[in-house]
Phi, psi and omega in degrees: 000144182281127156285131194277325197270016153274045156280323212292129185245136167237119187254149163235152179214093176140145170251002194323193167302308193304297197296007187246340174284321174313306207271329189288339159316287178271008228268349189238346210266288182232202176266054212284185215165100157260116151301133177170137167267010166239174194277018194174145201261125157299139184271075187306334154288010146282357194288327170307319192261351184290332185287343173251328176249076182287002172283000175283337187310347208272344176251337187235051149230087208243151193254160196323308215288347190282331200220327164281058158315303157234061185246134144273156182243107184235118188282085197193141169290124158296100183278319156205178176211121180236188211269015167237353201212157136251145204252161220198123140244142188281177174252024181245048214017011179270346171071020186299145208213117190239169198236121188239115175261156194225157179245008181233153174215103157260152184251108189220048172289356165077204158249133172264159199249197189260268210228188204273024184293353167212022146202125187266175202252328183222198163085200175250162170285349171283353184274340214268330184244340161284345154325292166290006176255336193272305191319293176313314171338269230271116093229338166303291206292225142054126175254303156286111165233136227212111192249118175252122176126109163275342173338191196277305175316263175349295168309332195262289180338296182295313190279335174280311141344291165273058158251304206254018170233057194298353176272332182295147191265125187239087177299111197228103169269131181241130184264007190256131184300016177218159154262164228359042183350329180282358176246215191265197183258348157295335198255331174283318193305281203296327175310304184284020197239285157344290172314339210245296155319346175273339157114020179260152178260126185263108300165043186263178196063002185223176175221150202265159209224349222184113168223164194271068336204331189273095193309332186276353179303083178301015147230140182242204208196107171239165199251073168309169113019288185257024163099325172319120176254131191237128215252150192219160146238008184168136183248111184228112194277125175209078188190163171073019187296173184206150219279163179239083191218003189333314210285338202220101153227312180287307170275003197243340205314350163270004164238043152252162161254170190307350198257319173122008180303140164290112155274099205262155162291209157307303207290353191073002175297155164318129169294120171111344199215116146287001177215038185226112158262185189210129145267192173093162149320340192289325196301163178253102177224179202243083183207189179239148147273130192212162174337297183288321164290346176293310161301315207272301187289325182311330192312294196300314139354298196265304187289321160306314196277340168293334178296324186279336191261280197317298191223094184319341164288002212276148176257181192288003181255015186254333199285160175304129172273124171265134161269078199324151191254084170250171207035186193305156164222182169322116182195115179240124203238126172265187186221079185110153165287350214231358204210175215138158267199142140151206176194159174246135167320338201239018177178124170252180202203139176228044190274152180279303192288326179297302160353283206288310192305325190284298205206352190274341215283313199232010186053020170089327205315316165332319186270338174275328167284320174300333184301334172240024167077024163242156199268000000 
């Protein structure tokens, strides 16, 4: 069958949750065009269990070519973005800078992290699973461990650690007087209440300010805030992400908020541009960022931009509208293969079997391959 919309070019910039469904979507649709400097899209809630099981990576680290056949693929970093072109340097040492014009734009770029130990930032998918195999070493080797971040990462780290190293002294700093904040307080209580029978040292209220710089040290030293010293052999920073927006700060810069967030309509177009959306962290929306919400704007996203490919005319009050996920939502934070955490709007929970059935027994990675038509 002939495609009547390919001439039409749609860029995506991020292979992320949002941007890899978007472009795997529209991928029969248009002229799609992915930005990323890496070769493959990660299931990031599987990243807690890929550090204790790394042979699962070979499933939830998949490169673009396996499920994106007709996505161009440009490995490369987004440097700017204007309102006609993204300008890309690659990443393949030529440094080379290429200019992609679009007549669609999405913006799906995520959060950056402190280092890639929960987003990788660049590379192929074999350095990306050998990775998580070089990690498992040194966390076999390593007695002291030091998790900075209670959030849903952090935790899931910590809980997959004392299941399958039940011996390791795991140290979890929180700047918060609670663990996971962003949910309620049965799902904050019991997780530490868990952790802490397992024999983790629990840390709130304070933040780590000093970690020890000297790579050849095997016990390093880190600093709190209020003074503390916490002696580590491995380190897992899972705190500080920040909007990824560096790259659109010059022509856009009046469709940030003061955080560096993208100001979307209903519809997720860019506030000032009908034909540039934003998913994702990025977004400036009164919502938490989470997965599932990510899946949700790519949705709203994927269907607008089909509407715009039938009729280019079309106006902005006919496109699909998003409802920000504001109060509680869908948060499952596991502990283990076997135990977990979280709420449903109609229910919190500190249950094992809801845990396991939803997300701990794969970590989604299943649910995430069907999603693009692999087993």
């Amino acid at each position: 069958m002939t495609n009547l919309y390919s001439k039409v070019r749609v860029v995506v910039v991020g292979g992320g949750l949002a941007g890899h469904k978007i472009a795997f979507h529209l991928q029969n649709k248009a002229q799609v065009t992915l930005i990323d400097p890496k070769d493959f899209f990660e299931i990031p809630m599987a990243v807690p269990r890929l550090f204790v099981e790394p042979s699962r990576a070979k499933d939830a680290v998949i490169p673009y070519t396996e499920f994106l056949p007709q996505v161009t693929h440009i490995q490369g970093k987004a440097v700017n973005a204007t309102p006609a072109y993204v300008v890309v340097e690659s990443i393949k040492g030529d440094n080379a800078i290429v200019k992609v014009e679009y007549d669609y734009l999405v913006l799906a770029t995520g959060s950056n992290y402190f280092d890639d130990s929960v987003k990788a930032h660049l590379g192929t998918t074999e350095q990306r699973r050998n990775y998580f195999f070089s990690v498992n070493e040194q966390l076999t080797i390593a007695q002291k461990i030091l998790i900075v971040g209670g959030g849903p990462v952090g935790v899931e780290i910590a809980g997959e650690i004392v299941e399958d190293y039940p011996g390791k002294q795991v140290t979890l700093v929180q700047k918060t007087p609670y663990l996971l904040p962003d949910t309620s307080k049965k799902p904050q209580e019991d997780a530490a209440q868990f952790l802490q029978n397992k024999g983790v040292r629990l840390i709130f209220e304070e933040k780590v300010v000093h970690t020890d710089c000297d790579e050849t040290a095997k016990t390093k030293v880190a600093i709190t805030d209020q003074g503390t010293q916490i002696e580590y052999n491995m380190l897992f920073w899972c705190t500080g992400a920040t909007s990824d927006t560096s790259y659109i700060k010059e022509y856009f810069k009046d469709a940030l908020d003061e955080a560096g967030r993208v100001r979307v309509n209903e519809n997720l177009s860019v506030v000032g541009y009908d034909n540039i959306f934003a998913v994702g962290d990025i977004i400036a929306l009164p919502e938490n960022k989470l997965g599932l919400l990510a899946d949700k704007h790519a949705t709203v996203v994927i269907k607008n931009l089909e509407k715009l490919l039938m009729n280019p005319s079309i106006q902005p009050s006919k496109l699909k509208k998003y409802k920000p996920a504001i109060g509680s939502q869908v948060m499952i934070v596991t502990l283990g293969r076997n135990h977990g955490v979280g709420h449903f709007p109609f229910e919190i929970f500190g249950s094992n079997w809801i845990a396991k059935i939803i997300k701990s027994k794969d970590m989604l990675v299943s649910m995430y391959r069907k999603g693009i038509n692999l087993k």
